[in-house]
Every structure is written in C-alpha cells, then in structure tokens.
N, C-alpha and C positions, 0 to 999 in steps of 0.2 A: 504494500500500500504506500503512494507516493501522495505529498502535502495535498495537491489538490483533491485525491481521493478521500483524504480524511475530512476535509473541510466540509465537502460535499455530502459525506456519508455519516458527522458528528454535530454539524453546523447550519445546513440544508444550505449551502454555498452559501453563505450570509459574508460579506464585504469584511465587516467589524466581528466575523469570529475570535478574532483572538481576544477582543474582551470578554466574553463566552468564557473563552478556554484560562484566561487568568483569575476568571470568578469562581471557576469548579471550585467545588466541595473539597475533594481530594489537595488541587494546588493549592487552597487557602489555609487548609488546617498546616502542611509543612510549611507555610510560611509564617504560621501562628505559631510555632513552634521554634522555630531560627528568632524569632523576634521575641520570644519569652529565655529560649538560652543569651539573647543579647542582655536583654535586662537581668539577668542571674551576673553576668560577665562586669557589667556596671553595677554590683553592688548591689540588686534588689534581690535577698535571699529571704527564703521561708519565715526564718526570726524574727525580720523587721513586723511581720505582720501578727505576731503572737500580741494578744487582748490585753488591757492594765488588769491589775488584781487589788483587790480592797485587803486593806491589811490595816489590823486597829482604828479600824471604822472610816478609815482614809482612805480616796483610791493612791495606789503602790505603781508607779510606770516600773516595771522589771528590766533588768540590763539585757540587752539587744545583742549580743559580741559578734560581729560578721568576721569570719575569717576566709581571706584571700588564697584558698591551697590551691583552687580550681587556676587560676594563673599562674602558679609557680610548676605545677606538675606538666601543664601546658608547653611554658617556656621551655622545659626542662626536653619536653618528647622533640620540638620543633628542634634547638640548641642541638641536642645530641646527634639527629640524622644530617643540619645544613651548616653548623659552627661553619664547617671548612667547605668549600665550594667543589661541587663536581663536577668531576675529571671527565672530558671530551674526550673519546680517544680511536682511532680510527688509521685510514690511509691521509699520509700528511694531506694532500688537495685538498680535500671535503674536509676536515679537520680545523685548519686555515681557515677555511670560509665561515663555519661553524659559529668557532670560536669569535668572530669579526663582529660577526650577528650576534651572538652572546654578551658579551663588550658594550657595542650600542644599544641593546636592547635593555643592556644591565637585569638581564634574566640570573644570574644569581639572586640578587636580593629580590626579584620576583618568585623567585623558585622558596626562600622562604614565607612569600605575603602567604601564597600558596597553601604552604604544608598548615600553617600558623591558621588561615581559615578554615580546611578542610577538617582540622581538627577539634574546631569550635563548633562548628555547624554542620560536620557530615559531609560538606559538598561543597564548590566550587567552581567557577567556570574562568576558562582560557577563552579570549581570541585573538587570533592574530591577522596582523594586517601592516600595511604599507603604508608608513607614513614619507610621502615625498618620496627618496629614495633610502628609507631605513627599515627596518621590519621590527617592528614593534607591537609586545601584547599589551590588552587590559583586560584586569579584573573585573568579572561580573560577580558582585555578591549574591549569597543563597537568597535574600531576602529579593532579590529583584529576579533572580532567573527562571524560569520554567522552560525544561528542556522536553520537547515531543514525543514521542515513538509510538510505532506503529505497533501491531500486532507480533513482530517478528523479534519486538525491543531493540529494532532499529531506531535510532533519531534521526528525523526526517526533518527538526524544522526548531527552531527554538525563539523565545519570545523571553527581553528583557522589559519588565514595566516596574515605572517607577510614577512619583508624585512629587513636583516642587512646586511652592507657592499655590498650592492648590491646585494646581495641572497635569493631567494623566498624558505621563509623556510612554509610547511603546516604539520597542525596536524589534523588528521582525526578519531573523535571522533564516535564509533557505539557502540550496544548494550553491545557485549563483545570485540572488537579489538579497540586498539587503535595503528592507523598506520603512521608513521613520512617519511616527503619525504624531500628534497633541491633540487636547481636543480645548486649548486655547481660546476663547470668547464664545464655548458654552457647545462648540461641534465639535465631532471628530473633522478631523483633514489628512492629507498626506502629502507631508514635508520636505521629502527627500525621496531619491530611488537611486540606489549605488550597483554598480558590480559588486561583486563578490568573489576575489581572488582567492580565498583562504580556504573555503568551505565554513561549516557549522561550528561554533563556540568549542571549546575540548572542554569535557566533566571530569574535572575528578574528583573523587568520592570514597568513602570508605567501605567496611562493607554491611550491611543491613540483609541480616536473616529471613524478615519478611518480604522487601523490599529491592529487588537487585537492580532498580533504577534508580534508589535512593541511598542517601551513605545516611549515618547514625553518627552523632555525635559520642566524644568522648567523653563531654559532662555528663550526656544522661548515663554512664553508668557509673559516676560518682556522687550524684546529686544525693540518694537517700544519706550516703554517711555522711557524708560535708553538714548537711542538717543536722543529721544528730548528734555529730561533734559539737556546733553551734547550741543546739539546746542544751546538752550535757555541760558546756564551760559556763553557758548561761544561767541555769539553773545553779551551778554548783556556784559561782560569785553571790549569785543570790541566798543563797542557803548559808554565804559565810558571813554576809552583812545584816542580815535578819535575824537569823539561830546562834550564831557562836558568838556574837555580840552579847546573848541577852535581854531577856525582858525582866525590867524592873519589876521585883514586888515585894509590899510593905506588909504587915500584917501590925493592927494597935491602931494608933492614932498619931498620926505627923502634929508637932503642938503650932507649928508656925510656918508659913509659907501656901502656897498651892502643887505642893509636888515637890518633883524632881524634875526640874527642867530636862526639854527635851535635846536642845542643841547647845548644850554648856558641858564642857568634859570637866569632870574635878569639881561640879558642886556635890555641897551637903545638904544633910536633911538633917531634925531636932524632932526626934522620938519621945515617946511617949516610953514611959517606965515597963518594962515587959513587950514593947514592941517591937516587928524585926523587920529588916530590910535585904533582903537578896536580888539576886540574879539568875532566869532558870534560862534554861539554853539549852539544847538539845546537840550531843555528841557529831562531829564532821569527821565520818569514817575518811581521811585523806589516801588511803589504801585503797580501798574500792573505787575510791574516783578515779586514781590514777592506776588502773586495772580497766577500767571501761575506755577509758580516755584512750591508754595504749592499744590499747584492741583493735578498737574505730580506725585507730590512724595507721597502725601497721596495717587495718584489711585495704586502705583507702590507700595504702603505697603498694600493693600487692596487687590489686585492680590498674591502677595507672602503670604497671612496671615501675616505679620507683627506685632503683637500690639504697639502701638503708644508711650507703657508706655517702652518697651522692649528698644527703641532709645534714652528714655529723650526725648519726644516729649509731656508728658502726668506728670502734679504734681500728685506726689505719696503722698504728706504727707496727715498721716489721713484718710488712705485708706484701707479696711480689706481686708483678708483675700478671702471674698466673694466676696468682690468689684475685686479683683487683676482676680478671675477665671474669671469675667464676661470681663475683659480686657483681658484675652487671651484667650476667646472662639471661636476665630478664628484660635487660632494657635494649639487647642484645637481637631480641626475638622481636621486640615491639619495633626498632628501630629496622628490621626486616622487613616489618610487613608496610610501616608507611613505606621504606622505601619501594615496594612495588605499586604503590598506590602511587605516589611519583612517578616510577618508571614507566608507569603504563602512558601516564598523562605524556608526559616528555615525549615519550617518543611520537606520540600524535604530534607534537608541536615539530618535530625532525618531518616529518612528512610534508607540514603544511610550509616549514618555510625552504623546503627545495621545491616548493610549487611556487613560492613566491620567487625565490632566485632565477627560475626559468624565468619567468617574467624580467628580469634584469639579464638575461644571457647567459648567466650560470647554471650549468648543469652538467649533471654525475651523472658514470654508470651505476647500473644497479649494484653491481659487486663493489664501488666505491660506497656506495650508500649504506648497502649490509653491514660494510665493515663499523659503521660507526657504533660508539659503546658508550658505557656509564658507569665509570665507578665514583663510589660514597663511600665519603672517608668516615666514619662515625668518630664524635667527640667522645674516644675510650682514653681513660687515663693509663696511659706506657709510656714505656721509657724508650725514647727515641732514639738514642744508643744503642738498646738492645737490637730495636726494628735495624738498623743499619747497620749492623754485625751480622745477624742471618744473612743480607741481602748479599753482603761481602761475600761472606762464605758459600754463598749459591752464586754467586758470578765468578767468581776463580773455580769451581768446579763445572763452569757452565752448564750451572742447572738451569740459568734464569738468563731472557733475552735481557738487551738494555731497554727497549722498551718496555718490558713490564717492569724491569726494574723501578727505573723515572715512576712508572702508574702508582705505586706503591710506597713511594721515596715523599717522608711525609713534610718534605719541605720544598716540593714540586707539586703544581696546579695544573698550568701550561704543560704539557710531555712535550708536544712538538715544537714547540719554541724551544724548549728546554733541549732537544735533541739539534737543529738549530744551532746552537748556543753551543756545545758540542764539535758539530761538525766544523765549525770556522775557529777552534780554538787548535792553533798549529804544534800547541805540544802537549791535547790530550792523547792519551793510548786509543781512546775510540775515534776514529775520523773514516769517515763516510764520503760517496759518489751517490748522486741523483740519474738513476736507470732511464735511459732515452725514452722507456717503452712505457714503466708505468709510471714515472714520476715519483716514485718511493723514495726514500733514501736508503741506500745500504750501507751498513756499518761494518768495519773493518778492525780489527785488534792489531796493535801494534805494527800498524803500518803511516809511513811519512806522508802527509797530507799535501804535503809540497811536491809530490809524484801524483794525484791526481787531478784531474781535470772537473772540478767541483761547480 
C-alpha cells in the first residue's frame, strides 16, 4: 500500500487528511505520553502532588523532596556509549568524503542530541537534506513526529505538526515531495512544495514489546521506584520533625503563663506542686529506613545498568583493570544495545547522504560503500597503557593490520587521516603507495619512503 492508497482507503481522499491522521486516538495518546515524561524531566514528579495533612488541629504542608536520579542515570547511559566520537572506517575515498560530511554537519554532537532523546522519549527522528551545498540533518522531536506505515510496517509517509502562537503549522514528508501547510488567519493553505532529495525522516527508537513501530522510554521503567524513593525520604524527614522532636505534655496545673510557646527553643514553664512536664515521641527505627532506602536504589541502579562503582557506591582501590570490566558488564550490555539502536539509524543516514553526494557528482561503488563501518568507543575506565601494550604485542607478531590497529588506538578518531599522517612521515617504519587501481593505500614495513612514488 503506497501514500495515496492509504489516504484514499483511511481518509476517503480528503485534501486535509493528515489532520485526520494527527488527531487519531492512537497518535495523540503517544504524544500524551512524551509530553507527561517531559514534564517528569522538568521536575513535575508524583510528590509534588501529595494533599496537606492536619496535624494539631493545623493544616501541616509535608516536605515535597524531588530527586533528580532520572537525569543522572540518563547522562550516564548517553556519556558512556558517545563521550568519545565514532570511528568512520572504510576504503580511504568514501571514508574522506564521509568524514567531510560528518565535520560540516557536526553529526557527532548530533549523534548525541540523538541517543540523549531517544532515550527520554522512546523515539526520535532524523532528516537529512541539502542545505546550499552542505548536507545537513535536523531533529524532529517525538512530541511533533508521527511516522506512517502501511500494512507491511513499511513507512510510506510521515507528518511533522506543530503549534506557535497559536498556529497549526504541518510538514508532510513523502517519497519525493515534501509539502508545508499553516492554517494562518483561520484556513488551512499550502505554503511551500519542495523536492525531496533525501527520502523519508530516519526513526530511531528503542525497543517496545507491544509496539515494534514505537520505542519505550527508559523513564517509564524507572518511574514507580524514583516515586517511592521520593515518598520514603519524604515521609521519613517528616516522621523526624514531627515524632523524634516530640510533643509536649504537662500533667497538674502550669501556675503562670499560656503554655509552652511554640517557636521559642529554651523556654520555661512554672509548675504546679506535683505537676509534670514531658516529651512523648515515638522511636525513628534509622535501620529500616536505610534498609528500604538501599533497596529502592540499588533495584533502581540494576534497572538502569548503573555500576555501583560509576556513583562511589563501590571501593575502587586495588582494583584492575579486569576487575573495573567485570563492574560494568552491565552497562556493558546496555551500552550494546543503544549502540544498535544507533547503528541501525546511522547507517540509514550513510545511504541517504550518498544519495545526496550523487546529486553533487560524488559517487561510490557498491563494494566502496559496503566497506564502510562503525566503531564505538564506550566511556570504560582502562588503562591506556595497558590497551597499547596488547596492540604492541599483536603488531610485532603481526597478528593485527595497522588499520585496525589506529580503529582501536584510543587516542585516534580520524584512522585515515591518521594513516595519512603516517604515510608522508619519511622516517616512520610504516610508509605506504596509493594503488592506481583502487585508490587504497598500501602499507609497507620497513621500507624507504623516498623509493616510492607516493
């Protein structure tokens, strides 16, 4: 089923379907949803909304305590898989080019906006396109996207709608048209009508059990404990300035005064002969509270892959190297699975912009294209020393090309610059020739660079 069959067969060809199709039942609740984890992300947690209580015939406003774990655990999943920028790595030509477009695009710190939303809200959109003569993406937010498909869970078509100043602005994303409407002094209209170089927006998304067109966020499987660590610190502050404080009581007859003031520390009272004055209070088990507490929070670092050593939860001294991986084989595994939810997206982006390069005269063969790869350095604490001692040791026993070496050399980003760099230095041991045929570089041990034809 291709766009205009759906339109015709969901819409009864109606012009203004897609505001139709952004009011569904279905798009409006996931978008009700990305717009309630926003407001959890700004501070509006369950707590705030807990009722005042009467206490001594007064009403009692009770402490609130909001805690911020839900963005530290975040930073932490985002930090671990993009701290360090990933490695292009390929047939130098395509590589080169790659990288150029990477550069201008400044798709690294996109590549974090990226992971950083996807894991907020489940889902995300890429598109890419041409600006002037650069190729460049943007961001569509979940709260604005609604991506189409058909019957087959192909997307056939997608529709970004948004509101400013009170105006329903839509952009309507297809195979080659992309179509812009408002409906500006009270109509719809249509604004704009583009080519469409690129193709359709790229989703990436996480993964959703019910849902394989939609991602899941990683708050909602933190959200119940975040709460109830929140009630628990909050209740228990409350339980220390209420109970362990004490309520005053007298028994006889006070001879002078109206009491025991209430907000005076260090008055007295003038008793009555036989009279008594205490404090009853009820016992603050601090054991069991910090027994629940740790519970919560270690199940809530267990859920997010946390490592325990990551917080200062965990003595580090005396601890290798091996020891440190086996402490974040959790975050080891979690940092796997974004990275394919990454990997997937990217490499759609590697497709669309050698569609757009052909459009500027650049173009690969296929077996150049294939060649291109991705690796992700993960932010693991190691000793870098150690890493480049192995590498030593497998390139003197030439277990390991110098290409993979560089891939893995954690103080190299660029390889082929870095190979490059390399080849025109006249007294490394590695110096290389540029093959007529494929335009590769080949590398040579221990041979005079000033004997080739470079």
């Amino acid at each position: 089923m291709n766009l205009e069959q759906y339109i015709k067969e969901y819409h009864e060809g109606r012009s203004d379907w897609f505001i139709e199709e952004v009011q569904s039942v279905s798009a409006q609740q996931r978008i009700m949803n990305v717009l309630n984890l926003k407001d959890y992300l700004d501070g509006k947690h369950k707590i705030l909304q807990k009722p005042n209580e009467k206490f001594a015939g007064k009403e009692y406003v009770p402490r609130k305590i909001v805690l911020n774990h839900a963005l530290t655990l975040l930073n932490f999943q985002t930090s671990f898989l993009l701290q360090n920028p990933v490695t292009i790595t390929g047939k130098e030509r395509i590589v080169k080019e790659y990288q150029k477009v990477n550069r201008q695009g400044k798709y690294d710190r996109l590549n974090y906006k990226i992971l950083d939303k996807m894991l907020k809200y489940g889902q995300v959109y890429e598109y890419v396109y041409m600006d002037k003569n650069t190729i460049k993406s943007k961001l569509i937010d979940a709260s604005e996207g609604y991506p189409i498909y058909n019957h087959d869970n192909e997307m056939i078509a997608f529709i970004q709608a948004y509101m400013v100043d009170g105006i329903d602005y839509y952009i309507i994303y297809s195979d080659d048209v992309v179509e812009t409407y408002n409906n500006k002094g009270g109509q719809l209209r249509l604004t704009g009508r583009y080519a469409n170089l690129s193709g359709l927006p790229i989703v990436y998304k996480t993964m959703n059990e019910i849902n394989e067109n939609e991602g899941k966020s990683e708050l909602e499987n933190w959200i119940s404990i975040l709460d109830n660590l929140e009630d628990l610190i909050s209740k228990a502050t409350d339980g220390y300035y209420k109970y362990i404080t004490g309520v005053p009581v007298t028994t006889g007859q006070v001879l002078k005064g109206e009491g025991l003031p209430v907000d005076i520390v260090g008055a007295g009272l003038n008793l009555d002969d036989g009279a008594t004055f205490e404090f009853v209070s009820n016992k603050f088990d601090s054991n069991a509270f910090d027994t629940l507490y740790e519970t919560l929070l270690n199940a809530l670092y267990t859920v997010a892959h946390l490592p325990a050593i990551a917080v200062g939860r965990t003595d580090i001294s005396n601890v290798s190297t091996e020891a440190v991986k086996i402490l974040y084989q959790m975050a080891m595994m979690k940092g796997s699975q974004n990275e394919q939810y990454m990997r997937e997206g990217i490499e759609q982006r590697f497709e669309k912009i050698r569609r757009l390069l052909a459009y500027k005269g650049v173009t690969f063969t296929d077996e150049e294209f294939d060649s291109l790869g991705l690796v992700f350095s993960y932010a693991l604490p190691s000793s870098d020393k150690e890493a480049i001692e192995n590498m030593k040791a497998l390139r003197e026993m030439k277990g390991i090309s110098l290409e993979t070496l560089l891939e893995h050399n954690p103080y190299v980003n660029d390889v082929q610059n870095e190979l490059l760099r390399l080849k025109k230095e006249g007294d490394t041991i590695y110096s290389g020739v540029i093959d007529k045929n494929t335009q590769d570089v080949v590398f040579n041990e221990n041979v005079d660079v000033s004997s080739k034809n470079t």
